[in-house]
C-alpha positions in Angstrom: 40.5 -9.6 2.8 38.3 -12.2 3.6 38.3 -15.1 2.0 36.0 -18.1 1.7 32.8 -19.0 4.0 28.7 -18.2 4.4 28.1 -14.5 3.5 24.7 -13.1 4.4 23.4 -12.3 1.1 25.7 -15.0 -0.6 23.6 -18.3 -2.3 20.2 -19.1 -3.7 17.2 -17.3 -2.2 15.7 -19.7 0.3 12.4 -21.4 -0.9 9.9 -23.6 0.6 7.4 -26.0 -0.9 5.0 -26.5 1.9 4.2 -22.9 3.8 2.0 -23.3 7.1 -0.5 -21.1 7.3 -0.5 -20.4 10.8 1.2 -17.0 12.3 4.0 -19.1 13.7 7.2 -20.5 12.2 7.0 -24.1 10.5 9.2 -26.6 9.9 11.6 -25.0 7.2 11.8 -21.7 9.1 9.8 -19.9 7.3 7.1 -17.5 9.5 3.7 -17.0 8.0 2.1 -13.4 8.4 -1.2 -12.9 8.5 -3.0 -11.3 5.5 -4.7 -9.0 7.0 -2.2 -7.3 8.9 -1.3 -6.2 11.8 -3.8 -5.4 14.4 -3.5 -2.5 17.1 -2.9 1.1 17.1 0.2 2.2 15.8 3.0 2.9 17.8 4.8 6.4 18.5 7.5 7.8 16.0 11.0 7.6 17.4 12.4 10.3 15.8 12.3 14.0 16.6 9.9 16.1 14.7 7.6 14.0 12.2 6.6 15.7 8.9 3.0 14.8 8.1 4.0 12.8 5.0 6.2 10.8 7.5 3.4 10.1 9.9 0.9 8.8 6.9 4.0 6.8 5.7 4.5 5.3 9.2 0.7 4.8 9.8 0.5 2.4 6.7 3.0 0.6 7.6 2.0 -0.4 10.7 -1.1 -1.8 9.2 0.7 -4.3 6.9 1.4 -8.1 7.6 5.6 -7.5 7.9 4.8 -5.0 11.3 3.5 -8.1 12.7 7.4 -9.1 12.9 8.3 -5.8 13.2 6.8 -5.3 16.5 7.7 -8.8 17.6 11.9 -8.1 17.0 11.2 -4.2 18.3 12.5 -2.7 14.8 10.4 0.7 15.2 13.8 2.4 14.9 14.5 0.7 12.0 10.7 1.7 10.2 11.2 5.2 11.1 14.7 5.7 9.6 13.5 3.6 6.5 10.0 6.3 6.5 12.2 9.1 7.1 14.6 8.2 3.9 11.7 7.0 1.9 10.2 10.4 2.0 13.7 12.5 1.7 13.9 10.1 -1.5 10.5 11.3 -2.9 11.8 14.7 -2.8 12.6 16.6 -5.5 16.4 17.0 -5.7 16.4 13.3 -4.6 19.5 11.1 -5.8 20.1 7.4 -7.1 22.1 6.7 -3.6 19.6 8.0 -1.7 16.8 5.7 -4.1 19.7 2.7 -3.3 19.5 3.4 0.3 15.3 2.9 0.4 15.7 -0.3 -1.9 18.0 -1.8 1.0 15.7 -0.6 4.0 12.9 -2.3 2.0 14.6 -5.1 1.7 15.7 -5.5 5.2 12.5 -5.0 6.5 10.6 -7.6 4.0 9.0 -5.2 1.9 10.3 -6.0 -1.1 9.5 -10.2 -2.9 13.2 -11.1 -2.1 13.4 -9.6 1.3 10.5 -11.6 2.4 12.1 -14.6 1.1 15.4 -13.7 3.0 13.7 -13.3 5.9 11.7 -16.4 5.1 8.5 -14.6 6.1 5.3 -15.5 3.7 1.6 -14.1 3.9 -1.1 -16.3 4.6 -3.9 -17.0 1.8 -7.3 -15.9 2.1 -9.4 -18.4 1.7 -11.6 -18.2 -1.7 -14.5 -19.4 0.8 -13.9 -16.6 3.0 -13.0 -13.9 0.5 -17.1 -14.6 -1.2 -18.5 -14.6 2.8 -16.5 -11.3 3.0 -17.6 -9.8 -0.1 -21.0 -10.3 -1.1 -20.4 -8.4 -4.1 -17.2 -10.9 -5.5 -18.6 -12.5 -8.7 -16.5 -15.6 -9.6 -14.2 -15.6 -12.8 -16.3 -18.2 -14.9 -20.1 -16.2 -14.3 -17.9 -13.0 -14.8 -16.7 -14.6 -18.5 -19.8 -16.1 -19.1 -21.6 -12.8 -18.5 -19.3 -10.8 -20.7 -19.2 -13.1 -23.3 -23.0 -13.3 -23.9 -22.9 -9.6 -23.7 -20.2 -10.1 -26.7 -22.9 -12.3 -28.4 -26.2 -10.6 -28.2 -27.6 -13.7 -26.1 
């Protein structure tokens, strides 16, 4: 048995106090994904015969900041076995080893809080600037309050 020495999962959960915002790696390793996701159509299944449930599993996926990485290190294999468990595991006569098995795909593939910090990905902020030019409709939290609380009042 071995003894002693770095193990993958071994140690405090990497952390990092100053995160660059750009799509690109910064000083401490970590890579910064971008927020909205990413961009392009989404690539071809790799395994034989996708259900439908599969396919919509696969399609959202794609469209969420980790793919970015996912694409970059060619993991499509990886997705499609973690889509194809994922949905044996929402079956009906599903087990805990089978639920175990999609907890450590998720994890492996940053889908999960402490996989993204293992694989020292973050997701960039929107900008609160950007967010209101986006969405004409955002109210901020102190009018919101305000509003509600002179409703409260009768004013």
């Amino acid at each position: 048995m071995a003894k002693g020495g770095a193990r993958a999962r071994s140690g405090p959960v990497p952390t990092s106090t100053e995160r660059s915002h750009k799509a690109k790696a910064d000083a401490q390793g970590w890579t910064t994904l971008p927020a909205d996701g990413r961009d392009g159509p989404t690539p071809a299944f790799p395994l034989d015969m996708v259900s439908p449930r599969e396919w919509a599993v696969w399609e959202r996926l794609w469209e969420s900041p980790q793919a970015v990485m996912w694409e970059q290190l060619h993991q499509d294999f990886e997705v499609a076995s973690y889509v194809r468990l994922l949905v044996r595991a929402e079956g009906p006569r599903s087990s805990a080893i089978v639920w175990g098995q999609v907890k450590q795909f998720a994890e492996s593939l940053g889908l999960s809080v402490s996989g993204m910090q293992r694989n020292r990905w973050t997701i960039a902020k929107i900008d609160a600037d950007d967010d209101e030019t986006n969405n004409p409709s955002a109210v901020s939290p102190v009018a919101s309050l305000t509003a509600r609380l002179r409703a409260v009042n009768g004013d």
